[in-house]
N, CA, C and O atoms as a Tinker XYZ file with bonds, in Angstrom:
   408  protein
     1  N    -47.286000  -66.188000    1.155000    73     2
     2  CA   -48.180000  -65.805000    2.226000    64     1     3
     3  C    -48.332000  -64.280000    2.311000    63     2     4     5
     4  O    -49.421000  -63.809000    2.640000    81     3
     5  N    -47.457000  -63.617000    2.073000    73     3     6
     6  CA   -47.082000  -61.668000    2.217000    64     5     7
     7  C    -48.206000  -61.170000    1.010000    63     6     8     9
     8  O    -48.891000  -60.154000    0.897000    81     7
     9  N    -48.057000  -62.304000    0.236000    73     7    10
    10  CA   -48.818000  -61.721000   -1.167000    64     9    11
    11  C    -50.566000  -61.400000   -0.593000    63    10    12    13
    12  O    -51.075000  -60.294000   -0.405000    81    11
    13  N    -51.315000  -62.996000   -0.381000    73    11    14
    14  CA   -52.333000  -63.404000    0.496000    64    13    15
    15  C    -52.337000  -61.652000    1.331000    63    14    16    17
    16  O    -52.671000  -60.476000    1.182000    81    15
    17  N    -52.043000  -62.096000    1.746000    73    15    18
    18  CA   -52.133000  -60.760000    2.932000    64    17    19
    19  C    -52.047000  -59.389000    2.709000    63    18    20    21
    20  O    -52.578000  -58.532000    3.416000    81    19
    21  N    -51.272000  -59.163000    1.568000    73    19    22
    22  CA   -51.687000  -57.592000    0.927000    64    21    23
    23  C    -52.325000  -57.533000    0.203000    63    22    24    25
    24  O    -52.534000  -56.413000   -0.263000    81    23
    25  N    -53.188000  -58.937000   -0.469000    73    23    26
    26  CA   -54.114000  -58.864000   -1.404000    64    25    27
    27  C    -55.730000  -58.632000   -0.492000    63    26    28    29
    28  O    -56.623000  -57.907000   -0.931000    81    27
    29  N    -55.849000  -59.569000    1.085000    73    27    30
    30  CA   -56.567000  -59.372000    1.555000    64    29    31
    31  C    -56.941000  -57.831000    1.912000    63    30    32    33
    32  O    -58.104000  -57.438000    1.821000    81    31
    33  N    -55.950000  -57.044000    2.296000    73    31    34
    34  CA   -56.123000  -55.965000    2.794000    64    33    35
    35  C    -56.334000  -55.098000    1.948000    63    34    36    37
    36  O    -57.310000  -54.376000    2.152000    81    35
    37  N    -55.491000  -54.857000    0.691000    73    35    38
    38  CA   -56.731000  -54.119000   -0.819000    64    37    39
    39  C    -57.798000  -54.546000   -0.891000    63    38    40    41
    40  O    -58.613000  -53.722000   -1.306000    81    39
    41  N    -58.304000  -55.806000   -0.594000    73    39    42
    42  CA   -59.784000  -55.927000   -0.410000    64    41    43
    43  C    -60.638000  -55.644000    0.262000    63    42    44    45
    44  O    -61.788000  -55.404000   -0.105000    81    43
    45  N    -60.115000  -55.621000    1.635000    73    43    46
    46  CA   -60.448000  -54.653000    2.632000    64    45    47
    47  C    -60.876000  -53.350000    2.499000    63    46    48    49
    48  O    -61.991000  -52.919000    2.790000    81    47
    49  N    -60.084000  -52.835000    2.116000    73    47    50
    50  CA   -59.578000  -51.379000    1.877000    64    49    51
    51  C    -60.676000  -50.898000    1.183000    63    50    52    53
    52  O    -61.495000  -50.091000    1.622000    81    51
    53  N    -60.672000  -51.499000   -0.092000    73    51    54
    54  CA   -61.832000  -51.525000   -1.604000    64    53    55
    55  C    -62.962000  -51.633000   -0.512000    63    54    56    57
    56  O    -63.273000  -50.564000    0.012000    81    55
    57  N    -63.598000  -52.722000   -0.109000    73    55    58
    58  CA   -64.805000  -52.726000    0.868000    64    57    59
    59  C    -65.403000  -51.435000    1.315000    63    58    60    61
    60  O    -66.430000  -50.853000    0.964000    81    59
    61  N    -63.847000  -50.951000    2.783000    73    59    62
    62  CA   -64.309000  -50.151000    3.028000    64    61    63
    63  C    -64.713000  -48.600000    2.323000    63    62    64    65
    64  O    -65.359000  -47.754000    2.941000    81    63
    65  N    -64.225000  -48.420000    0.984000    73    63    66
    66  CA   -64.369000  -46.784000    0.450000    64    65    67
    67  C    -65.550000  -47.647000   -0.114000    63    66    68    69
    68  O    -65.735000  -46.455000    0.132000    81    67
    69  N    -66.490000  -48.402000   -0.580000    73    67    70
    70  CA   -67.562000  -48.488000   -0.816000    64    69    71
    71  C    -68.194000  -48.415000    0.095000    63    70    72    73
    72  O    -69.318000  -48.058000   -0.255000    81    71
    73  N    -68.117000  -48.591000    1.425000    73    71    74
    74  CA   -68.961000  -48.550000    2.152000    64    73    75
    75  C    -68.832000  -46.907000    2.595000    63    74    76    77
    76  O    -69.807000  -46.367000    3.117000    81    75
    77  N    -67.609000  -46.166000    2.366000    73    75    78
    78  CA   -67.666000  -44.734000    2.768000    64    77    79
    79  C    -68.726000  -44.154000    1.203000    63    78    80    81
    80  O    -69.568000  -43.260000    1.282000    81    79
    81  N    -68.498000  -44.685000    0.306000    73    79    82
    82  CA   -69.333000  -43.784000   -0.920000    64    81    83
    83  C    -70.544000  -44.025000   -0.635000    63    82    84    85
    84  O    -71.364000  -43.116000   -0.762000    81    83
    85  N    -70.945000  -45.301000   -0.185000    73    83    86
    86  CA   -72.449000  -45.211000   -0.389000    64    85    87
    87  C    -73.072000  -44.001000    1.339000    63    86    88    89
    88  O    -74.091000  -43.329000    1.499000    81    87
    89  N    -71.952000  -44.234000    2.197000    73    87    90
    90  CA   -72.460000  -43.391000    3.105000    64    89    91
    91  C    -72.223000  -41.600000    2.606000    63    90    92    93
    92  O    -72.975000  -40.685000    2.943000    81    91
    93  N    -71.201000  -41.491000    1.892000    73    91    94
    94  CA   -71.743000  -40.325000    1.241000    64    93    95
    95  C    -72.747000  -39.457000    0.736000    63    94    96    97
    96  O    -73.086000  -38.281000    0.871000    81    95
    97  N    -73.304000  -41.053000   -0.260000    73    95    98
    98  CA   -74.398000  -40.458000   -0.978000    64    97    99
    99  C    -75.531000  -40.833000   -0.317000    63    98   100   101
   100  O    -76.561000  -40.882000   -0.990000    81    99
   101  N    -75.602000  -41.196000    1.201000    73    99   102
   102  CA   -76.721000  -40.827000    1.932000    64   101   103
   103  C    -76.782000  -39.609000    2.475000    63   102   104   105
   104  O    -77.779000  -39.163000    3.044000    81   103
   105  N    -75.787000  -39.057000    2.333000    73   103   106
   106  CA   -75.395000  -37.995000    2.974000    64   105   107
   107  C    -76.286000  -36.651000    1.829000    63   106   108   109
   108  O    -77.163000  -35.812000    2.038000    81   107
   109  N    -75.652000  -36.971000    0.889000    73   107   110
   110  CA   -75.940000  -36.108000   -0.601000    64   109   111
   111  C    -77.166000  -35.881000   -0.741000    63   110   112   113
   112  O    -77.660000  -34.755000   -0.788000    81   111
   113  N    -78.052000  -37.430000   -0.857000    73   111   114
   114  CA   -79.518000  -37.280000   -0.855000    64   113   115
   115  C    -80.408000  -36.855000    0.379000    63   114   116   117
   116  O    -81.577000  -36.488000    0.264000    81   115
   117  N    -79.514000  -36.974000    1.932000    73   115   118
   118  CA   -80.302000  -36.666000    2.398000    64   117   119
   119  C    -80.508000  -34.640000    2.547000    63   118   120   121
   120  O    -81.539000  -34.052000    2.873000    81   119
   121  N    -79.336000  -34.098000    2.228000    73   119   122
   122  CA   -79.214000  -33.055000    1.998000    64   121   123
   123  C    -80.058000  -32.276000    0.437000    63   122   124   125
   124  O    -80.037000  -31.085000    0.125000    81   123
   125  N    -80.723000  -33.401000   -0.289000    73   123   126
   126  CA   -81.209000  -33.023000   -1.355000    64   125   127
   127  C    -80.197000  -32.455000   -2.235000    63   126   128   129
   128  O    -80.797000  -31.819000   -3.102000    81   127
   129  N    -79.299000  -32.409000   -2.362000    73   127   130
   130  CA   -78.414000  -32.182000   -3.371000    64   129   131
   131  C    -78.181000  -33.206000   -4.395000    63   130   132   133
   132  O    -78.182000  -34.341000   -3.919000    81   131
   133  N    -77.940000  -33.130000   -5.913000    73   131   134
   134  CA   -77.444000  -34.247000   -7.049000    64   133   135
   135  C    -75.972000  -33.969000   -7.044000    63   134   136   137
   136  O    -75.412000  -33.098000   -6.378000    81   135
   137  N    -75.400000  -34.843000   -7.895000    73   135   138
   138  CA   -74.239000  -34.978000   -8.165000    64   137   139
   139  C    -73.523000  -33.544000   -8.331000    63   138   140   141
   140  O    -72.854000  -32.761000   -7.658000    81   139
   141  N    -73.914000  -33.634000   -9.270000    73   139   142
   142  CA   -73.501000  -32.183000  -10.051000    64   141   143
   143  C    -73.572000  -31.378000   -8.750000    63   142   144   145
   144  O    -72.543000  -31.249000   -8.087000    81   143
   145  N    -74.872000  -30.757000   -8.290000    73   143   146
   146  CA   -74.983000  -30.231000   -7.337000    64   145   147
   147  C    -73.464000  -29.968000   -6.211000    63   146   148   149
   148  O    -72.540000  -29.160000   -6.114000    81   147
   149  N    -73.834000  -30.917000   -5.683000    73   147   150
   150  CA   -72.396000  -31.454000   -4.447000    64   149   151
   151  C    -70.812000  -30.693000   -5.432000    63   150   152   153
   152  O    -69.944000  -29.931000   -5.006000    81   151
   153  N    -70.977000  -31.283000   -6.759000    73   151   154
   154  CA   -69.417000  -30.814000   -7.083000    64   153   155
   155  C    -69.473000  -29.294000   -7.282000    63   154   156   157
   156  O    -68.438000  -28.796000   -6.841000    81   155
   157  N    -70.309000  -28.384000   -7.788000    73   155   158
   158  CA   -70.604000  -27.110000   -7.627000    64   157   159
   159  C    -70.234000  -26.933000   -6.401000    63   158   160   161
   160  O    -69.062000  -26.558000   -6.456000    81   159
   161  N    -70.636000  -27.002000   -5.133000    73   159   162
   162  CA   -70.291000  -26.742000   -4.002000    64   161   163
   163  C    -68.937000  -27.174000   -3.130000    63   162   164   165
   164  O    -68.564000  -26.666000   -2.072000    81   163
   165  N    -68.389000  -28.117000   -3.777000    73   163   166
   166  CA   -67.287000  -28.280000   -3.281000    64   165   167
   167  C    -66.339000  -28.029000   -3.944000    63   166   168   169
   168  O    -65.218000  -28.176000   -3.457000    81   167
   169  N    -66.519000  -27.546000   -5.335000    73   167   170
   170  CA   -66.010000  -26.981000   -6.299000    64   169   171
   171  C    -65.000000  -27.818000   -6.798000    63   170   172   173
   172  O    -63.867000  -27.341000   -6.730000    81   171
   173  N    -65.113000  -28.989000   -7.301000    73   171   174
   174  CA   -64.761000  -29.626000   -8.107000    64   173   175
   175  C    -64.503000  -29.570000   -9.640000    63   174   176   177
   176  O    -63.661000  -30.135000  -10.337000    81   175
   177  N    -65.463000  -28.740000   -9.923000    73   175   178
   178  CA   -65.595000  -28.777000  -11.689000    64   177   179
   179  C    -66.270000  -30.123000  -12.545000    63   178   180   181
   180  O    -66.694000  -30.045000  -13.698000    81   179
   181  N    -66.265000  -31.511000  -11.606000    73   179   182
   182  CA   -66.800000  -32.760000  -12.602000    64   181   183
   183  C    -67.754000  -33.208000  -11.692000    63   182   184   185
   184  O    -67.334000  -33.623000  -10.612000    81   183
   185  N    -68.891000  -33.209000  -11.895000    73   183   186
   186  CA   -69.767000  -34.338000  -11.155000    64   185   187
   187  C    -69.107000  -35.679000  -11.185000    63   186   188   189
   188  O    -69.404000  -36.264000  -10.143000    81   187
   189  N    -68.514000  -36.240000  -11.770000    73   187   190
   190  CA   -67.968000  -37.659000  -12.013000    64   189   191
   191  C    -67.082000  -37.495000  -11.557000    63   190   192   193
   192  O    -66.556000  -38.606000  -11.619000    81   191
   193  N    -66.036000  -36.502000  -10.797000    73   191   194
   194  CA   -65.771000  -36.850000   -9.350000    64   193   195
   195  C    -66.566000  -37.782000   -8.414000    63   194   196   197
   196  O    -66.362000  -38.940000   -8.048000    81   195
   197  N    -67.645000  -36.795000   -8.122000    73   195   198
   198  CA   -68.560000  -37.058000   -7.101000    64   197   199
   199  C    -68.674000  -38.490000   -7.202000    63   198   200   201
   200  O    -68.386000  -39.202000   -6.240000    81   199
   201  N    -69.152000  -39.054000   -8.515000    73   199   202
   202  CA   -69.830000  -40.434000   -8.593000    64   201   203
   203  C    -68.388000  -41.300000   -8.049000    63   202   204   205
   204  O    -68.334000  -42.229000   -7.244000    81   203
   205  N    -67.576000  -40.811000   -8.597000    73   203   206
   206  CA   -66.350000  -41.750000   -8.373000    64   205   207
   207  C    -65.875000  -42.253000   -6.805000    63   206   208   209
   208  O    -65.517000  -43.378000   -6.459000    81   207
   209  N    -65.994000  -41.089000   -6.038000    73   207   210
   210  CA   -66.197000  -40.712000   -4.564000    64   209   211
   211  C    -67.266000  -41.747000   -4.064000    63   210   212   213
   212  O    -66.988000  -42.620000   -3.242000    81   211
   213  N    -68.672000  -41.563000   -4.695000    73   211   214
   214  CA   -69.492000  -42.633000   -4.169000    64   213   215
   215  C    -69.748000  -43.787000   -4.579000    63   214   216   217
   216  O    -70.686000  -44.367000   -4.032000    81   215
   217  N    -69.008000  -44.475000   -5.656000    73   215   218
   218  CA   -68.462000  -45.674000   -6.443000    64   217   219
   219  C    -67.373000  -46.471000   -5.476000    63   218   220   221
   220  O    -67.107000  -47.668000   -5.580000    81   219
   221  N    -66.814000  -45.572000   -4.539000    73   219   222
   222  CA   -65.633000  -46.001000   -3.847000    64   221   223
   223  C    -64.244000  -46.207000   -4.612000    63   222   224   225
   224  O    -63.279000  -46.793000   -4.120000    81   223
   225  N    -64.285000  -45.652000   -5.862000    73   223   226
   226  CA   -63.258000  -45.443000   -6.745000    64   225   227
   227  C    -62.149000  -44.185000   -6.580000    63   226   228   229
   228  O    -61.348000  -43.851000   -7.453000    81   227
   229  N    -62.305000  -43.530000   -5.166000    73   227   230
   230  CA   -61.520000  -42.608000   -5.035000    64   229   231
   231  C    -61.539000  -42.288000   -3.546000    63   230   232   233
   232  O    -61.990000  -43.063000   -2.703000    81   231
   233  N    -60.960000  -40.959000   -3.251000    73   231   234
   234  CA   -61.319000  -40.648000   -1.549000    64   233   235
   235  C    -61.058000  -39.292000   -2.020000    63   234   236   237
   236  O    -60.518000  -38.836000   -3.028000    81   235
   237  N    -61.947000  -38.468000   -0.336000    73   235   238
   238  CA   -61.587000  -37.089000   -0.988000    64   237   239
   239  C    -60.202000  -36.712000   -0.043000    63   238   240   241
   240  O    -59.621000  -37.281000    0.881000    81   239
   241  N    -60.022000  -35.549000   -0.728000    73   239   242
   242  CA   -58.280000  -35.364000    0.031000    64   241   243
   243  C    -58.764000  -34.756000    1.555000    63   242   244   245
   244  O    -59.823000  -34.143000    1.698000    81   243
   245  N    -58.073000  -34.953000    2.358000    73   243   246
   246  CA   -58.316000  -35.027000    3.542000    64   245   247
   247  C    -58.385000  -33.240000    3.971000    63   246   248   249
   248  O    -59.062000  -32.864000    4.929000    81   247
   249  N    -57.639000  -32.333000    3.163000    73   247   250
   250  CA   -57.780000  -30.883000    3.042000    64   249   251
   251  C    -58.832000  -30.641000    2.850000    63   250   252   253
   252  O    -59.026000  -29.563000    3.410000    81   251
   253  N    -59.662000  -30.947000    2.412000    73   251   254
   254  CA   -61.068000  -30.769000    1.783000    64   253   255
   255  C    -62.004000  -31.162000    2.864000    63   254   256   257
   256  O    -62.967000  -30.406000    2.988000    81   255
   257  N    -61.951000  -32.019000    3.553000    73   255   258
   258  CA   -63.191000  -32.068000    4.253000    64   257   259
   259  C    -64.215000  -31.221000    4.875000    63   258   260   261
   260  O    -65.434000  -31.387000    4.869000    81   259
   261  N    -63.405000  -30.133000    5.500000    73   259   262
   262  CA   -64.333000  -28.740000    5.629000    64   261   263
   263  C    -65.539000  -28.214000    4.788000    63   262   264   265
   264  O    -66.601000  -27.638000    5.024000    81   263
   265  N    -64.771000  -28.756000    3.531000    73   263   266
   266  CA   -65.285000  -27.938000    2.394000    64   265   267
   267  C    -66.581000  -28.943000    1.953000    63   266   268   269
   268  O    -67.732000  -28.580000    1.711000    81   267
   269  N    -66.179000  -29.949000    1.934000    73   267   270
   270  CA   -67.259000  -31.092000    1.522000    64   269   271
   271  C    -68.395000  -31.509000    3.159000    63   270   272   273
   272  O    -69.366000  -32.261000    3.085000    81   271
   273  N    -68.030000  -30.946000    4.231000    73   271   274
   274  CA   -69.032000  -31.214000    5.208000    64   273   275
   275  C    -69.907000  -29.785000    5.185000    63   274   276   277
   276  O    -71.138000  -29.777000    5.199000    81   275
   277  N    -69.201000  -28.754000    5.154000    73   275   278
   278  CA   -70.001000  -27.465000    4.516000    64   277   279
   279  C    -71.164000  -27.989000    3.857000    63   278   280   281
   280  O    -72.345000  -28.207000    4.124000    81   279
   281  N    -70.450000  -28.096000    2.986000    73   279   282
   282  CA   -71.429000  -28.625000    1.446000    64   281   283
   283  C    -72.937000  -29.138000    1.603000    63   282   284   285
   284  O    -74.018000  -28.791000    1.127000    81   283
   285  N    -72.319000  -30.546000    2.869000    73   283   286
   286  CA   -73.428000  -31.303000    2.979000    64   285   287
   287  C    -74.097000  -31.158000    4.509000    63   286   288   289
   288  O    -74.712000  -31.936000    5.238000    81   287
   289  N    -73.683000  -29.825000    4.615000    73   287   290
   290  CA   -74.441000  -29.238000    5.653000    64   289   291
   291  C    -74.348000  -29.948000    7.365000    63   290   292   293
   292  O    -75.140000  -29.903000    8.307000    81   291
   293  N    -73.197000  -30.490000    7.220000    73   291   294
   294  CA   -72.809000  -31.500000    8.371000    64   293   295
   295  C    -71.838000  -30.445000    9.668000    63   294   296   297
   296  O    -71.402000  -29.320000    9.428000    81   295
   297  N    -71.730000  -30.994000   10.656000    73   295   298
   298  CA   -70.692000  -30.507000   11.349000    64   297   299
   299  C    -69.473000  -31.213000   10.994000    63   298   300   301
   300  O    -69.471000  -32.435000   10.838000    81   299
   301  N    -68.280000  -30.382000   10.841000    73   299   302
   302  CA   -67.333000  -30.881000   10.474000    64   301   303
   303  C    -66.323000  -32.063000   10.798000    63   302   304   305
   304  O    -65.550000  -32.863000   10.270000    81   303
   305  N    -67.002000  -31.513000   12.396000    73   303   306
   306  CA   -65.587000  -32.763000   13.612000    64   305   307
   307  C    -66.971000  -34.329000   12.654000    63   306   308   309
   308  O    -66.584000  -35.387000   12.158000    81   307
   309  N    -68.192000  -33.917000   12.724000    73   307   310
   310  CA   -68.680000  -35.186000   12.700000    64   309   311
   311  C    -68.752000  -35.864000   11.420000    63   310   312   313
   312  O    -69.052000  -37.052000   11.305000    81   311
   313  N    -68.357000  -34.778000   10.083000    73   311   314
   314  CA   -67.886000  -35.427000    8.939000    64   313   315
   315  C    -66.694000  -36.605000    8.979000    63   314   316   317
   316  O    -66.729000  -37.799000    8.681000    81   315
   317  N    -65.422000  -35.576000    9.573000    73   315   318
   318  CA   -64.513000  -36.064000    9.425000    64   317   319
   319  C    -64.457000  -37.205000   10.217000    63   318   320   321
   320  O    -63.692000  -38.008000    9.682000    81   319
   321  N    -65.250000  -37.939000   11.977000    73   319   322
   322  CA   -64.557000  -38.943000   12.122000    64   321   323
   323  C    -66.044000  -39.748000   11.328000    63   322   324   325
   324  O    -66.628000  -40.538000   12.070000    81   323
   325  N    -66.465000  -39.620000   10.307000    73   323   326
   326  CA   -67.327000  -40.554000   10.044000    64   325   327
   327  C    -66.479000  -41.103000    8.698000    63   326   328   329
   328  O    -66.592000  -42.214000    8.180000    81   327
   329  N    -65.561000  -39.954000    8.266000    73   327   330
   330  CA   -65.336000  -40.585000    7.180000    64   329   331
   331  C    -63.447000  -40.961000    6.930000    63   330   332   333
   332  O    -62.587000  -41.299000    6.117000    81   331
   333  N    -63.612000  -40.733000    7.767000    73   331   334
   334  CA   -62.341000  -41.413000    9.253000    64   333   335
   335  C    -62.578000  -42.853000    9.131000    63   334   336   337
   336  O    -61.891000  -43.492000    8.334000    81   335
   337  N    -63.500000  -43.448000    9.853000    73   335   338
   338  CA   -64.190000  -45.067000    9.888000    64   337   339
   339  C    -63.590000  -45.302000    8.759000    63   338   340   341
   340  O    -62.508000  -45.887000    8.821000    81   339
   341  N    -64.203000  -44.858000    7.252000    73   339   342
   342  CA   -63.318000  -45.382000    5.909000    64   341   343
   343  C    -62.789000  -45.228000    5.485000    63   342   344   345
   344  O    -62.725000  -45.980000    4.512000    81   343
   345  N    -61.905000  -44.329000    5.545000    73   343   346
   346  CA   -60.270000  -44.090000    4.701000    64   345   347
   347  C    -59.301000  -44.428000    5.957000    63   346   348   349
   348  O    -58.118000  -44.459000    5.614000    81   347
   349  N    -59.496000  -44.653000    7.144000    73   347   350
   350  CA   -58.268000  -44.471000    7.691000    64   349   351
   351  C    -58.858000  -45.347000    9.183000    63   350   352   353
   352  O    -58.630000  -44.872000   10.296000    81   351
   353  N    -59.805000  -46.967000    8.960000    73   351   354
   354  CA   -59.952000  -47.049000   10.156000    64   353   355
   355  C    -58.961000  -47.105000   11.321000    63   354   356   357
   356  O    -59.119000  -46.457000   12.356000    81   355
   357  N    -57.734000  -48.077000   11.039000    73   355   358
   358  CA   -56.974000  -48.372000   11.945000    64   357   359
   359  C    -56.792000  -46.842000   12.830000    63   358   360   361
   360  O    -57.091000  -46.843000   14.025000    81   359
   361  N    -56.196000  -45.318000   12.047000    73   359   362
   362  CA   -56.710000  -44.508000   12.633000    64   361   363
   363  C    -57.687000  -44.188000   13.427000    63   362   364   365
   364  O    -57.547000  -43.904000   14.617000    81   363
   365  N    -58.524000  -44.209000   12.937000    73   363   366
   366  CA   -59.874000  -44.530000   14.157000    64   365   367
   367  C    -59.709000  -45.010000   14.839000    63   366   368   369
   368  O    -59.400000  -44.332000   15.820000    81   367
   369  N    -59.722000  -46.200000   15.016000    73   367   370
   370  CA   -59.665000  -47.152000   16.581000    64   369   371
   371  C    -58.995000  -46.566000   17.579000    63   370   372   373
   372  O    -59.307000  -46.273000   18.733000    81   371
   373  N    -57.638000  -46.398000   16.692000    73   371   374
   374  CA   -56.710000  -45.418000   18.196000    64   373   375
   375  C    -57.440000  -44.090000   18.904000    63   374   376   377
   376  O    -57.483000  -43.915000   20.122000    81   375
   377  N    -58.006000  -43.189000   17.903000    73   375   378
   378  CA   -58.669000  -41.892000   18.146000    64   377   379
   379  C    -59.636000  -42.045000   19.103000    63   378   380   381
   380  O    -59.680000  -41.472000   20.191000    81   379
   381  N    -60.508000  -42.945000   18.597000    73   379   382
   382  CA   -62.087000  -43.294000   19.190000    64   381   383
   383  C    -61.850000  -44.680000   20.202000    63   382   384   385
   384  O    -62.523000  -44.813000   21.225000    81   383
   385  N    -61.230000  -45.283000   19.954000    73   383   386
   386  CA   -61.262000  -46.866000   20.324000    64   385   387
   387  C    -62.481000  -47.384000   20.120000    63   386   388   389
   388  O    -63.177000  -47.792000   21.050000    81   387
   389  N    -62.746000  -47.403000   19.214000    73   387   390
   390  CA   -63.765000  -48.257000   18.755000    64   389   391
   391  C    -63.188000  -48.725000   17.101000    63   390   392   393
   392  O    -62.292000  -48.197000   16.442000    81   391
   393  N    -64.044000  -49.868000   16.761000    73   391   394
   394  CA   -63.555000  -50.122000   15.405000    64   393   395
   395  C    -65.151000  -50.301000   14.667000    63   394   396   397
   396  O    -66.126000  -50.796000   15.234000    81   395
   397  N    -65.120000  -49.803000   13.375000    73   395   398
   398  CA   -66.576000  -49.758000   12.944000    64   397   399
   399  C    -66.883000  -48.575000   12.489000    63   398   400   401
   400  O    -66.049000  -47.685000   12.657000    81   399
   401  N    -68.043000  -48.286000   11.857000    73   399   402
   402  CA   -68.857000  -46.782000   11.849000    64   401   403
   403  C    -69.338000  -46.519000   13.011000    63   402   404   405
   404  O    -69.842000  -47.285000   13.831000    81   403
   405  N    -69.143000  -45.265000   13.060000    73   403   406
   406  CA   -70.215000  -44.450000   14.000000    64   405   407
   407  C    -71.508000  -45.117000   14.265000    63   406   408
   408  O    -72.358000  -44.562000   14.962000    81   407
């Protein structure tokens, strides 16, 4: 049953950073920036970061967010609890009490 249940919640988990990448790269396009673009500015060195980020194959480090709401021209408090919702909802809920995206 323990198994079930930590398998559900990597699935979960997986869900939600796809659902944070693709809100990324609404973010990206709506800022008119490409891949490449975005990693220039957040100074990455690989666009395939980026894709990986919006693949949901990664997260960005939580030090960085400044740097990546800069980027995408966002306010920062409102980067971070948006992207809060997907790396760290249970966090959220307590913060915000709400559960969900913004």
């Amino acid at each position: 049953m323990a198994t079930q249940t930590v398998l559900a919640e990597d699935m979960a988990r997986q869900r939600l950073r796809k659902e944070g990448g693709a809100w990324l790269r609404s973010r990206r396009e709506a800022a008119g920036l490409s891949q490449r673009e975005l990693a220039e500015r957040v100074e990455v060195g690989y666009y395939t970061f980026v894709s990986q980020i919006e693949a949901g194959r990664g997260r960005i480090p939580a030090e960085r967010y400044s740097i990546w709401a800069n980027a995408l021209d966002m306010n920062a408090r409102d980067f971070v609890r948006n992207i809060m919702s997907y790396y760290e909802p249970s966090t959220y809920e307590i913060l915000f009490g709400e559960t969900g995206q913004p």
